[in-house]
C-alpha positions in Angstrom: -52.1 -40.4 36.9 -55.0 -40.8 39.2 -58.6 -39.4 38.4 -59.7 -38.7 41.6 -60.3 -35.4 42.7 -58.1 -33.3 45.3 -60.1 -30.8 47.4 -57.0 -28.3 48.6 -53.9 -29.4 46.5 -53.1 -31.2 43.7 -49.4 -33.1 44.3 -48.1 -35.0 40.9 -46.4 -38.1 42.3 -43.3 -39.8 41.2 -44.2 -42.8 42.3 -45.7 -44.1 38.8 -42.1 -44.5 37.3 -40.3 -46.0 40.8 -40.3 -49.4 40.9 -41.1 -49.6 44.5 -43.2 -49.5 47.5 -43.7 -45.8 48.2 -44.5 -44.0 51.1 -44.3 -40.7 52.7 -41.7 -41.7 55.5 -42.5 -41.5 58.9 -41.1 -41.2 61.8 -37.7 -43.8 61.7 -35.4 -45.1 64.1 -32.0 -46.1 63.3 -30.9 -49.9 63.2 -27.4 -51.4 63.2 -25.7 -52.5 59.9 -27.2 -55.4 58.1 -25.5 -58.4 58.3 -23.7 -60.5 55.5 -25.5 -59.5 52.0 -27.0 -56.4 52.9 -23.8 -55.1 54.9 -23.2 -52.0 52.2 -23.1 -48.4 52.0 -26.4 -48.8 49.6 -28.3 -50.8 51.9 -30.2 -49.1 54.9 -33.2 -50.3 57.6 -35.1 -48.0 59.3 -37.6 -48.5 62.2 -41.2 -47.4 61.1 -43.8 -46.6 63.5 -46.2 -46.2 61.2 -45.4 -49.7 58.4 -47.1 -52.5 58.5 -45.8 -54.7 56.5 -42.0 -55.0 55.2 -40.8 -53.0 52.7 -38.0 -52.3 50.5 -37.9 -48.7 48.8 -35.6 -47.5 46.3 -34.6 -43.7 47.1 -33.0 -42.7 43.9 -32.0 -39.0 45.8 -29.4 -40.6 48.7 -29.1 -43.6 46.3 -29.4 -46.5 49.0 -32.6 -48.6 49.3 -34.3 -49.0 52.6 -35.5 -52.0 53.8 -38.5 -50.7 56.0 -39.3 -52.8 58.8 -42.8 -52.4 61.1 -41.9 -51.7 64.7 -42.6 -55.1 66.4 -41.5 -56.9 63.8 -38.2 -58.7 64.7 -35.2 -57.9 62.8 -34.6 -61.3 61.9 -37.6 -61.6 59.7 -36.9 -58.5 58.2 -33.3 -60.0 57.2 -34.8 -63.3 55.9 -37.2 -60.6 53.8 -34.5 -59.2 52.6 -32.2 -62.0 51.4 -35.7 -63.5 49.8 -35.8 -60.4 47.6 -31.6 -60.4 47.0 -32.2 -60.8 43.6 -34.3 -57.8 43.1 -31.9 -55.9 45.3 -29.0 -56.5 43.2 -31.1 -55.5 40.0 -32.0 -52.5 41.7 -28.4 -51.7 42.2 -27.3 -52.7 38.8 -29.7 -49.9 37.2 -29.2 -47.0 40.0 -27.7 -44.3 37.6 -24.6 -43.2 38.0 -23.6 -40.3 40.1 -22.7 -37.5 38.4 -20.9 -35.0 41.3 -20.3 -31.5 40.2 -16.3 -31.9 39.1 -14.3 -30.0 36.5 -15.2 -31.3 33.2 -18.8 -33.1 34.3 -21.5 -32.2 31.7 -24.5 -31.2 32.9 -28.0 -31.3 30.6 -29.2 -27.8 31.4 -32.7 -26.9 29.9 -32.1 -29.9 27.6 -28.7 -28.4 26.6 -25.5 -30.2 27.4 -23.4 -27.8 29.8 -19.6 -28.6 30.6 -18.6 -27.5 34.2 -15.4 -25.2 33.8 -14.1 -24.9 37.7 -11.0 -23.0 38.8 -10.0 -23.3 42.3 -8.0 -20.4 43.5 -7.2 -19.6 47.5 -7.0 -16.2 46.4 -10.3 -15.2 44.9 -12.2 -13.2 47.7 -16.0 -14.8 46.3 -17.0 -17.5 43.9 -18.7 -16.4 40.2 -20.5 -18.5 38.5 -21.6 -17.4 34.6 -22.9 -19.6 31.9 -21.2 -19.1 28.9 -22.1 -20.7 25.7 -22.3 -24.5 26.4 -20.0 -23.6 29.7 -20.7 -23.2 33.2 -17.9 -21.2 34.5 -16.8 -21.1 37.9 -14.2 -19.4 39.8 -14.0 -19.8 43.6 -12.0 -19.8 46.4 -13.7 -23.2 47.9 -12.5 -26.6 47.8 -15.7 -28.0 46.8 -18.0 -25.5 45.4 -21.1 -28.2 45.5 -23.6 -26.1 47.8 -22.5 -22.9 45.3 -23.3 -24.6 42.1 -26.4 -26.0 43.6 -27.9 -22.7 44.4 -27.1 -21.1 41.1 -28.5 -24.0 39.5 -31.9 -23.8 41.6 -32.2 -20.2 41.0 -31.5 -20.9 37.5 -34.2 -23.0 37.8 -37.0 -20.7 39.6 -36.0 -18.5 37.2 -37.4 -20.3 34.1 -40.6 -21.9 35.4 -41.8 -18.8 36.8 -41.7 -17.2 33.6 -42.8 -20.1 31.6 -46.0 -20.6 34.4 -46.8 -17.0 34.0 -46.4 -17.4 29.8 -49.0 -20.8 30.1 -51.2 -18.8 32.7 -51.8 -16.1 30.1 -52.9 -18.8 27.3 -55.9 -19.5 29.3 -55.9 -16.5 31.5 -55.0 -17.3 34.6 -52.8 -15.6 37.1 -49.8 -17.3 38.7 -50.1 -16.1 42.5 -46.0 -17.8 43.4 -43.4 -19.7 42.5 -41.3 -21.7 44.3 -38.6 -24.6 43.4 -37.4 -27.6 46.2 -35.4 -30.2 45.9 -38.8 -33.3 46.3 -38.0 -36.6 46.2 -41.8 -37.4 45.5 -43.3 -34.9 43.2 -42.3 -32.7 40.2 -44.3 -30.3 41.1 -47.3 -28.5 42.9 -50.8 -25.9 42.2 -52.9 -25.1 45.1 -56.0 -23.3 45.2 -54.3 -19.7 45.9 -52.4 -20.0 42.8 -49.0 -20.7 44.5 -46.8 -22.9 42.3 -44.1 -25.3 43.4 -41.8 -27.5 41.0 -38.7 -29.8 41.7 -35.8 -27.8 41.1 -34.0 -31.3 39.4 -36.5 -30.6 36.5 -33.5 -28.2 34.9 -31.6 -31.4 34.1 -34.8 -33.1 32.4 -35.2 -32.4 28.3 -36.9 -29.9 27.2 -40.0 -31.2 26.3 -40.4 -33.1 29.9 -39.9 -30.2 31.9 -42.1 -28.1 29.9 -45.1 -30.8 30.9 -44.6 -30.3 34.0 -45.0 -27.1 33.9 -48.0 -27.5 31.5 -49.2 -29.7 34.4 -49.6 -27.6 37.4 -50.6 -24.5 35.4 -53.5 -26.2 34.2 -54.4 -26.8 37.6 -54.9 -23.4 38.3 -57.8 -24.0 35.9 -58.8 -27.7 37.1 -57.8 -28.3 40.3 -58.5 -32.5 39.8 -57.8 -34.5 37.5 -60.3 -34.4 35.0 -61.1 -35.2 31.3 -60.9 -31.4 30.8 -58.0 -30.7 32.6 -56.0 -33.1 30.4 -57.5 -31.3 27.5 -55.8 -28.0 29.1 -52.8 -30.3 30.1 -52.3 -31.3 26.4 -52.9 -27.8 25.0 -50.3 -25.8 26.9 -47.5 -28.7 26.9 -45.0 -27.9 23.6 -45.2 -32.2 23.3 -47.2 -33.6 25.8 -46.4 -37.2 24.5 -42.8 -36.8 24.9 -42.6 -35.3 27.8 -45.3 -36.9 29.4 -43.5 -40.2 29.4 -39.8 -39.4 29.2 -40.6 -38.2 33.0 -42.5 -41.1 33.8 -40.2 -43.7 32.4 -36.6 -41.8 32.9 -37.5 -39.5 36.3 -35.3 -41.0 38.5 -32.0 -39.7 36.4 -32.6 -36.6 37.7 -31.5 -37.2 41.2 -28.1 -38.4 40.3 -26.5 -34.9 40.2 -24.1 -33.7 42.5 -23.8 -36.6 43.9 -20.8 -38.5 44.9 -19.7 -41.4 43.0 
């Protein structure tokens, strides 16, 4: 984690545990397929008016890597870049995780918990209901793919328990929790500004345990130290259940979390 001090808002990046170059993109332009090697559905380039310097970045969220290329740069340097670093490529590839969509029997690590997907499709049923049951998560529904419906109970699942955890660590060193909101980031776990207002990943549901609750310990300790100080690890390390374990099973093992519900 960086030291240095944020004036407004405190963002905690993800880009510690991807093995990339990392940037906020900018604004891109489409480019036509890459030739020979490249030419697959995991490969993309993008036009960058903002790069400037080639690039490859590994987006664990739409699983492809990019191959970011500066605007006057001609394409054919950015292929020979490319073919240069084919051997990282393919390692890249190699150790993507595997999707896991949301399919009848998938298993799911809720909360830490491992949770089987129980989905019954029936052109009947006027609404889909979704309960969690035991280890299950039950559907019923009248779509073909229910994705975007398991999805949004999963997020609200999701609000559900880092609100009340934020407000249970707030207390410890009495703090108030102003809001709580969850969204699906690709570069932070989570957010604390200086009103209070809260933000986490919503993909933290499928972290363990002791990872999400960091997280969580993270960002309410901002509301405390808005930087990254020597106290505010103190805080960090009070209010976190296992701050070792958690601390780096999301630094090491983040990227898992943006394998599900997608397709294989």
């Amino acid at each position: 984690m960086p030291s240095n001090k944020l004036k407004n808002k405190d963002f905690f990046s993800l880009a510690s545990w991807l093995n990339l170059l990392h940037f906020e993109p900018p604004e891109y332009t489409q480019e036509p397929p890459l030739p020979t090697l490249l030419d697959n559905k995991y490969i993309q380039i993008k036009r960058s008016t903002r790069a400037r310097r080639l690039a490859l970045r590994v987006d664990f969220k739409d699983r492809v890597i990019y191959l970011v290329v500066p605007k006057r740069t001609a394409l054919k340097k950015a292929y020979a870049f490319a073919h240069a670093n084919s051997d990282w490529i393919d390692e890249q590839l190699e150790n993507m995780p595997d999707a896991i969509p949301y399919e009848d029997g998938a298993v799911l690590p809720l909360f830490g918990q491992d949770t089987q997907l129980d989905i019954t499709y029936d052109s009947g049923l006027k609404r889909t209901t979704i309960a969690l049951i035991n280890n299950q998560l039950v559907i019923r529904t009248n779509k073909e793919d229910p994705s975007g419906r398991i999805e949004r109970f999963l997020r609200q699942m999701a609000k559900d328990k880092f609100a009340a955890l934020s407000h249970e660590k707030a207390g410890i060193i009495g703090k108030k929790v102003a809001h709580v909101t969850v969204r699906d980031t690709k570069t932070r776990w989570g957010s604390c500004d200086e009103n209070g207002r809260l933000s986490y990943c919503w993909r933290l549901i499928f972290a363990p345990y002791d990872a999400m609750d960091y997280i969580v310990a993270h960002e309410v300790a901002h509301l405390e130290h808005l930087d990254h100080s020597t106290a505010f690890w103190n805080v960090c390390r009070d209010l976190s259940d296992n701050y070792v374990d958690g601390y780096y099973w999301i630094h090491n093992n983040g990227c898992e979390l943006m394998r599900y519900g997608k397709a294989a």
